[in-house]
Each structure stands twice: as C-alpha cells, then as structure tokens.
N, C-alpha and C positions, 0 to 999 in steps of 0.2 A: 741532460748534458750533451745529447747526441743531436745533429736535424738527419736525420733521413730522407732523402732524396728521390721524386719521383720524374716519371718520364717527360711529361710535361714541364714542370719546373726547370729539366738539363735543356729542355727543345727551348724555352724562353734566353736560360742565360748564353745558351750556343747563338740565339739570335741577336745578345747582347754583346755578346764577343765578337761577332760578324761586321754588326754595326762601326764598332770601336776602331776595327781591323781598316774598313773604307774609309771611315771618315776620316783618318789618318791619311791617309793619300799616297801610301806606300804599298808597291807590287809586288806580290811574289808568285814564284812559280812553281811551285809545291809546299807541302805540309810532311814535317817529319813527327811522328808520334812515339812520346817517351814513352817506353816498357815500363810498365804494364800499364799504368793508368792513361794514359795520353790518350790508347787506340781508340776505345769507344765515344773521346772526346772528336778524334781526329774524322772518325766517322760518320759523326753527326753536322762535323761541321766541314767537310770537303764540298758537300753540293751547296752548300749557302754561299763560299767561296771560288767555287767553279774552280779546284786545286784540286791536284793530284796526289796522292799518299805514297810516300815513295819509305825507302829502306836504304839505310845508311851503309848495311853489312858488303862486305868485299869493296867496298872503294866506290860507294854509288855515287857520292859526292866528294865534293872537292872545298877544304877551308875557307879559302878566297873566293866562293860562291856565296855570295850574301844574300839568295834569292829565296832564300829555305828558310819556316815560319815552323819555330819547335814549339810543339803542342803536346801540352801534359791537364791532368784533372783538376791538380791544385798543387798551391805552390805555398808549403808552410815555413818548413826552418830554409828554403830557400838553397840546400844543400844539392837538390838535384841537377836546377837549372846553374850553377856553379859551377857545373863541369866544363871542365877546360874544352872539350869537344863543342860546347856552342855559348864560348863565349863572342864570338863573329853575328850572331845570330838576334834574330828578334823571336821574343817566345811571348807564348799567349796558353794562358790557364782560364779554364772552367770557373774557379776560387781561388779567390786568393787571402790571405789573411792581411798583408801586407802588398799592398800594390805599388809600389818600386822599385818590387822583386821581378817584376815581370815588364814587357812591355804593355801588353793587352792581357785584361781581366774581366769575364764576365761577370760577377759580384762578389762585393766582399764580406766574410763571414767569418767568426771567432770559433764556433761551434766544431766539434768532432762531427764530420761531413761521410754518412754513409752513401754512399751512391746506391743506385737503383742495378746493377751489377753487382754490390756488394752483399754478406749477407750482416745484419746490424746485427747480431748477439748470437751468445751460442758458440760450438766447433764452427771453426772455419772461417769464423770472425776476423777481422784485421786486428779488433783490439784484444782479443781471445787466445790468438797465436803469438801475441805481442809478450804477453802474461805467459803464456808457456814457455817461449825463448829464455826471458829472466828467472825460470825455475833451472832450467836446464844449465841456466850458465853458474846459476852458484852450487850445481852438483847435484840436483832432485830428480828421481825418477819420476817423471809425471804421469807415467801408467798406475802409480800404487792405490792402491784404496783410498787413503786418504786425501789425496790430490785430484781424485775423479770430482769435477764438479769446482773447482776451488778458483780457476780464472772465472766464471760465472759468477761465486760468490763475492769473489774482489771487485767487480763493476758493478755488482750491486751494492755493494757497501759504497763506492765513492760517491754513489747518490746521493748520501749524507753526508761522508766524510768533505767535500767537496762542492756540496750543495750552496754553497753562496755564489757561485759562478750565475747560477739561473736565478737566481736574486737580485730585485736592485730596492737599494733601501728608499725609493722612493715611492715606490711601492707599498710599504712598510708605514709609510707616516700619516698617523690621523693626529691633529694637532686641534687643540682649543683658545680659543681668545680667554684671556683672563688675566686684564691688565692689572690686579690686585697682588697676585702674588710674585716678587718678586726678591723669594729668600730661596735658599740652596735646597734644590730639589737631585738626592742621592741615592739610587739604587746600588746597594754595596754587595760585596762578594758571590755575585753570580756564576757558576760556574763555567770553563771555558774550553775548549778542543781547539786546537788549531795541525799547521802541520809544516814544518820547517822547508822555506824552500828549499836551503842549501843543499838536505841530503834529505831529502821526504820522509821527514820523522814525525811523528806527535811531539807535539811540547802542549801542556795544559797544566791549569790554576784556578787561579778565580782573577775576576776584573771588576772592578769600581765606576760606575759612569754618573758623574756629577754635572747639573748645570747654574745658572740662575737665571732661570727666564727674563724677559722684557716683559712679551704682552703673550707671547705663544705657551703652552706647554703641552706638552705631547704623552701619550696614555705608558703608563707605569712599564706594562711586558713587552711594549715596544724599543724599550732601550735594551732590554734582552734580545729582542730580535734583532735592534740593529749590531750587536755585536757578533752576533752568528750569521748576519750580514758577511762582514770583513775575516771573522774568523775560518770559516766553515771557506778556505783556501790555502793554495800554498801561501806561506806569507811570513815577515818576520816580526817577532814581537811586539817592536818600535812604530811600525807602520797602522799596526793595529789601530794602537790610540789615538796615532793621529790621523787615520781615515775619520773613527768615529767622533773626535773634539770636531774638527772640521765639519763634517757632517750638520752637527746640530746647532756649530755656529755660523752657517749660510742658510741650514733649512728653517731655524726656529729662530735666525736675528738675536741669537740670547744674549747675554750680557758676559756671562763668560759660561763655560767648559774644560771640563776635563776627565778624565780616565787613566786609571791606574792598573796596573795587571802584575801579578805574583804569575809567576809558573817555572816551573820543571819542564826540561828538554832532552828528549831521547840523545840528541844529538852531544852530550856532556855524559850522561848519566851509564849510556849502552856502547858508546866508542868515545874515541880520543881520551880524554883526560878522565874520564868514567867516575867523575865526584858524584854519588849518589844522591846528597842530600844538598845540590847551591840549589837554591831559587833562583831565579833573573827578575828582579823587579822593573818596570818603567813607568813612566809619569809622561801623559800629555796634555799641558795646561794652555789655556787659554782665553783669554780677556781678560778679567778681573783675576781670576785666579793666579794669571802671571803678571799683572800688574799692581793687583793689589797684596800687599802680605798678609793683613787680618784677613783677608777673605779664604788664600792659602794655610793658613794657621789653623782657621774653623774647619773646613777641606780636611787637612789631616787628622784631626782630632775625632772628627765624627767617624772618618773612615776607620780607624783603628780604636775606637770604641766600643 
C-alpha cells in the first residue's frame, strides 16, 4: 500500500521538477521550503536551479514579492499549500496526487509516499504516530501493555482490510471463448468485508454476482476475486455492484449482469440509530437483466433458492 522512496528515484523527479520549472519560462529568485518536508526537497533542488533558500521568519519577505517559488515534498489534501501566506506564490511539490494543486510537480502518485528521510514502519513512522494521535484523542493511554505494538498491528491488518487498492481487476481476468453457452452463469452468497466510507466502519454480508455470457466466460473464483476487487476499500454498498456489473459488462461483452449484496453496517448497528438486526440490500442490473423481466424473474428465483 506504501512506495518507499529512494535517493535516486527523489534525484530523477527533483530533475523533473527542474525541467517543468524552465520550461515554463518563469523566474525566480529564491526557493522557500515548507517545514518540514519541503527542506530536503528544497535541497536537492536549489543547485539544479541556481536559487537560493531563503527563510520567511522575522519579515524576510514581503507579500507583493512574487519572486519566491514554495517548495514542499508532496502535495495531498492540498491543505498546506492553501495557506493564506502563499497564495501570491507559485509552489512546486516533489508528488503530487492531484496536479492543479500545485504549479509544478515532479510526478504523480496515489500511493502513501515514504521518503528516503522518512522511516516506512515501526516507532517513529509518520503513519505510526498518526495511529498513536487517534488513541490518545479518544482518551487511551498508549504506554499500556496492551497497546504496546497495536499501531504496528493496525497497518498490518489494512493490508487486507484495504487490499483492493493494490489490485486491479484486470489483473484478475482469465476469460474463455465459448460461444455455446449462453444461459445465466451465478455465483450466489459469497461472503463479503467491506468498510464504509462515511465513518470507517465494517459493513459485511454476502453478495450474488450473476451474468450471461455472449461468447466470453470467465473462471468460477474469479468472480469472488473480483468482488474483493471493489470490496476490500473504503466504499459504499451501492457502488460495489455497480463497479462489478460494469466491470464484466465491458470486460466479458456479456449480454447482461448483475450483483446483489445483503449486509449489515457498523455504521447503523454501533452508533446512530443502533438497529441491530436491518440488512441494506442492493441490486446492480444490467442488460438483459434490466431489460428483460423473465430474465429478472429467473435472476431472483435462483438467487433466493
């Protein structure tokens, strides 16, 4: 879920930053580097730019000085480079997730980005300390016995919990020609984990993924996989089914699809309205199955057979 970052890799995209920076045809005359992550960027890249690294503290600079280029490592919810202090300014990231956050970006990457100054796992971790904050704010002593070791254990669980991120269902698809069969092919009540965007809960059930091929069909535990595909993320119910209808109606050309999901949501069951026992059901049909009624008819009947 993580890229780890090495020296070479920051010296290539510092020289892609560089480039971006010229070829633009815009001058400056220093580099200010946001605390704390900017510095080592700003480092690397003052001598490619013949700029000076200068320090903003006691009045070094002046507003209506637009000659100043803010220099940070990456630029994610965009909340840093949104400070009122350099909205005058043109800013240049290392990474960027989103590059219209920034002026200048040396590549873009979705990935939780360890830098080579950083340490990836462990005390001392960026995403480690992250995980100790949130104990401490709902009232945990994090020195106890029991809590020794537990932000460790939390990033190795998302490995799984979260593991459809480093998945892509195309990946996933071994597909056969077999222009003969072309009646409702239904893998039913598979079991499912997911985890609510809204409020990072578990919701889980079972899910139904039906299709009827054309000329393609695709190997039986692959439709389990593709569901752990879409699942195994934050995500809401609804989208689920319809990542995976869609899915196999552009990857497999089928004639129709669909996917059904029963589940239970933390987010009902453990707060707000605390109903223990509603299901959420949804339905995502498509081709025949929403076009056709007998074909919808057969569809529900097998399913709940």
């Amino acid at each position: 879920m993580s890229l780890e970052l090495t020296n070479t890799e920051i010296d290539k995209y510092c020289v892609n930053l560089r480039d971006k920076i010229v070829a633009s045809g815009k001058k400056y005359n220093a580099i200010y580097p946001v605390p704390m992550g900017g510095y080592p960027v700003a480092l690397k890249l003052y001598p490619l730019l013949n700029l000076p690294i200068i320090d903003i503290n006691h009045g070094a600079w002046k507003m209506d000085n637009c000659d100043i280029l803010i220099v940070d490592d990456i630029v994610d919810s965009g909340k840093t480079l949104s400070n009122p202090l350099f909205e005058n300014y043109d800013t240049a990231c290392l990474i960027s997730r989103e590059h219209y956050q920034c002026n200048y970006y040396g590549i873009l990457n979705k990935k939780w980005i360890v830098f080579p100054w950083e340490k990836a796992k462990g005390e001392g971790s960026d995403i480690h300390d992250h995980i100790i904050r949130q104990m401490e704010y709902i009232g945990e002593n994090v020195t106890r016995e029991g809590l020794i070791g537990t932000p460790d254990r939390v990033v190795r669980s998302w490995g799984k919990i979260f593991g459809g991120y480093d998945m892509d269902p195309k990946d996933l698809l071994t597909t056969f020609e077999n222009p003969k069969c072309d009646e409702m092919v239904i893998l039913k009540d598979i079991e499912m984990y997911s985890t609510c965007e809204h409020h990072i809960l578990p919701f889980f059930g079972k899910c139904s993924i039906a299709y009827i091929p054309k000329k393609k069909v695709i190997g039986i535990s692959k439709l389990a996989r593709l569901m752990e595909v879409f699942a195994r993320r934050m995500q809401i119910q609804e989208r689920i089914g319809e990542q995976i209808t869609e899915f196999i109606m552009e990857e497999l050309d089928a004639i129709g699809a669909a996917c059904i999901i029963e589940a239970q949501h933390f987010c009902m069951t453990s707060r707000g309205v605390q109903k223990q026992h509603s299901v959420m059901i949804t339905s995502s049909l498509k081709g025949a199955f929403k076009t056709k009624p007998a074909a919808r008819a057969e569809l529900m009947s097998l399913i709940k057979g």
